[in-house]
C-alpha positions in Angstrom: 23.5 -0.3 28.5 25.0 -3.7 27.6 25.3 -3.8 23.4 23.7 -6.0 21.5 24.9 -6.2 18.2 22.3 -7.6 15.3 22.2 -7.7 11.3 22.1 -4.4 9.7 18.6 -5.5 8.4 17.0 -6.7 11.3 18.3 -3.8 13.2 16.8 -1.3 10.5 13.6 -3.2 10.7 13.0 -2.8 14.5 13.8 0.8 14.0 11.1 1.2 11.5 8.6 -1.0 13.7 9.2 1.2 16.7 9.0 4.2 14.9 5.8 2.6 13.5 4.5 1.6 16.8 5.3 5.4 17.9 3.8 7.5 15.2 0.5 5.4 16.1 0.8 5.8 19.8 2.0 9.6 19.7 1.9 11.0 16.6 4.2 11.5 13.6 5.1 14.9 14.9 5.4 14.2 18.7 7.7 11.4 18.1 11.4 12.0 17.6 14.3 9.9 16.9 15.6 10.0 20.4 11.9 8.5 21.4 12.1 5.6 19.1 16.1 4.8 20.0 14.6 4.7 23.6 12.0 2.3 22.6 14.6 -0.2 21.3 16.9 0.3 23.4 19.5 1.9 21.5 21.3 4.8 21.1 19.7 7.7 18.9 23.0 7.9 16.8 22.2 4.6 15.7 18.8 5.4 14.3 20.7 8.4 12.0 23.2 5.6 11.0 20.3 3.5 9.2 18.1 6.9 8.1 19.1 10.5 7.8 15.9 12.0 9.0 13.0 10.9 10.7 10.9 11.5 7.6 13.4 9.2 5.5 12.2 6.9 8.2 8.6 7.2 7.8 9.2 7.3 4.5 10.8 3.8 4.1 8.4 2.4 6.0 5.5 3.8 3.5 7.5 2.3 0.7 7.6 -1.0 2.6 3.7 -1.1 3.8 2.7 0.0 -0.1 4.9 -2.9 -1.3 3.8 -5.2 1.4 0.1 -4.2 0.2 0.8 -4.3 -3.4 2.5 -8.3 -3.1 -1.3 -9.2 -1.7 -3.3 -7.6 -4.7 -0.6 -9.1 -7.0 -1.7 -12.5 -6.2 -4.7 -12.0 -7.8 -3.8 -9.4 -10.6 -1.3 -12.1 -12.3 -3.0 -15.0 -11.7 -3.2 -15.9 -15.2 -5.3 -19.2 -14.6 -8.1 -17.3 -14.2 -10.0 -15.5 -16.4 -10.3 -11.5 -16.3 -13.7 -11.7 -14.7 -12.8 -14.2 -11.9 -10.0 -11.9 -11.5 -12.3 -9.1 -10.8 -14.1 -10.7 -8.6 -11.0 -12.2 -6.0 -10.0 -8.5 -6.5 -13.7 -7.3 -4.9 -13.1 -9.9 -2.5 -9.7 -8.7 -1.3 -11.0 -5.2 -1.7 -14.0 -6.0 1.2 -12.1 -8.0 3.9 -10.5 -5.9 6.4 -7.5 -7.5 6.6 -5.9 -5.6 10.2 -3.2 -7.8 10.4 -0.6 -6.0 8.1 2.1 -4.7 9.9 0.9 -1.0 9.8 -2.7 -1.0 9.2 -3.7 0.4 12.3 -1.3 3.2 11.9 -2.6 3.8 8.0 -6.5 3.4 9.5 -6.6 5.4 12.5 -8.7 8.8 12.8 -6.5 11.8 11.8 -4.1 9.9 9.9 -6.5 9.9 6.0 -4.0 12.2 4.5 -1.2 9.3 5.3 -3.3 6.9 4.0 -4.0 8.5 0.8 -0.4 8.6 0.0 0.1 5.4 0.9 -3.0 3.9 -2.0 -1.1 6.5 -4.4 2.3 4.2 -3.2 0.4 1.1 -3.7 -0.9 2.3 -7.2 2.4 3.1 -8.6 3.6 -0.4 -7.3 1.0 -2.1 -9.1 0.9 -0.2 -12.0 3.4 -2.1 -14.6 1.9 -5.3 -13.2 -2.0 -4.2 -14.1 -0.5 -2.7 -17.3 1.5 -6.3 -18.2 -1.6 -8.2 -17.9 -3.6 -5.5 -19.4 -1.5 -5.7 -22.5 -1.6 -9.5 -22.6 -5.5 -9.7 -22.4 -5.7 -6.9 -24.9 -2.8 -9.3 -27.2 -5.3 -12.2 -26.7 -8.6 -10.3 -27.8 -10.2 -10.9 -24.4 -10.3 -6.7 -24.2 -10.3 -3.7 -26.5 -8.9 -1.1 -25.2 -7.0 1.8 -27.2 -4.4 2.8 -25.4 -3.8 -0.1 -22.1 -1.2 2.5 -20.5 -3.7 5.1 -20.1 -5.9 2.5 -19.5 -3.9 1.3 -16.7 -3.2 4.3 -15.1 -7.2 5.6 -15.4 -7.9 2.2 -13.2 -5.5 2.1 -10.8 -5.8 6.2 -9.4 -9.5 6.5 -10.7 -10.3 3.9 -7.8 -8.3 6.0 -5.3 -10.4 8.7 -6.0 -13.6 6.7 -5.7 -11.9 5.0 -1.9 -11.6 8.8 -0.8 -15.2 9.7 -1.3 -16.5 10.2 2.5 -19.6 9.2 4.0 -20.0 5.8 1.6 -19.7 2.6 2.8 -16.8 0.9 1.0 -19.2 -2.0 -0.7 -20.3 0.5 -2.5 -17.7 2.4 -3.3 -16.4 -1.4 -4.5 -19.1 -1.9 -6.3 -18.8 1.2 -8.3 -15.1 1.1 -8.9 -16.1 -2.5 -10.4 -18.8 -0.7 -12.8 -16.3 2.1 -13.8 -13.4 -1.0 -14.9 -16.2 -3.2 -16.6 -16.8 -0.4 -18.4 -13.5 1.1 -19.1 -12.7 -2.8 -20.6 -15.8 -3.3 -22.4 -16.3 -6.1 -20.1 
């Protein structure tokens, strides 16, 4: 095996995207370390050199996803140009397209794998949370919402709507829809 030597964080991301590529194909548990060294190429030694475990592995890679998510919904959340309700609505938007083309989505999405992807809104909720709560508190500052408390506020929205995502057997306009009812009103919008 000729040795190809790359920066330490390109070489940790094609770990993560093999181990990603894995997990999908086989499973979490039927893939091991020596499994995703093969699929680069590498040694499995150097796999444990960039993540103790496999589930630090996985893990970083939720942590990566939820931020990669998170930077998407930000776009809208801070857009400050805009007012609250327009807001709301890019967020409805974003909320309904089916955007497969993020790195992991198929992984997050496929059959079998809804506990994963429960963790992984709770990920993207915490992410967002100080971001909601800043522009929560400025709109609140400005008189454009009355709200007593914005940081229970804030986290009411953000895993109030996870709970509302989770509900089986309801097509996810809906469920959009009502999450959108349940923040009008939490606002007094």
């Amino acid at each position: 095996m000729v040795r190809i030597s790359k920066a330490p964080e390109v070489r940790k991301q094609e770990i993560l995207d093999a181990a990603m590529r894995l997990f999908y194909t086989k499973g979490y548990e039927a893939t091991s370390m020596a499994d995703i060294a093969k699929e680069i190429n590498v040694v499995k030694g150097l796999c444990y050199r960039y993540f103790k475990s496999k589930q630090e592995l996985f893990d970083t890679a939720m942590e990566q996803y939820a931020q990669e998510c998170g930077e998407k919904f930000l776009s809208v959340i801070c857009n400050d140009k805009k007012t609250l309700m327009k807001r709301m609505d890019d967020m409805t938007k974003l909320m309904q397209s089916q955007d497969d083309s993020s790195k992991y989505h198929n992984f997050y999405h496929k059959l079998g794998n809804e506990m994963l992807h429960e963790q992984l809104m709770i990920k993207i909720a915490k992410y967002l949370i100080p971001h909601v709560n800043k522009e929560l508190l400025k709109l609140s500052e400005k008189g454009e919402i009355h709200i007593e408390n914005v940081e229970m506020t804030t986290y009411f929205i953000m895993y109030g709507q996870i709970g509302v995502l989770s509900c089986e057997n309801i097509p996810m306009d809906k469920k959009i829809k009502q999450i959108r009812s349940f923040i009008n009103s939490v606002l007094g919008v």
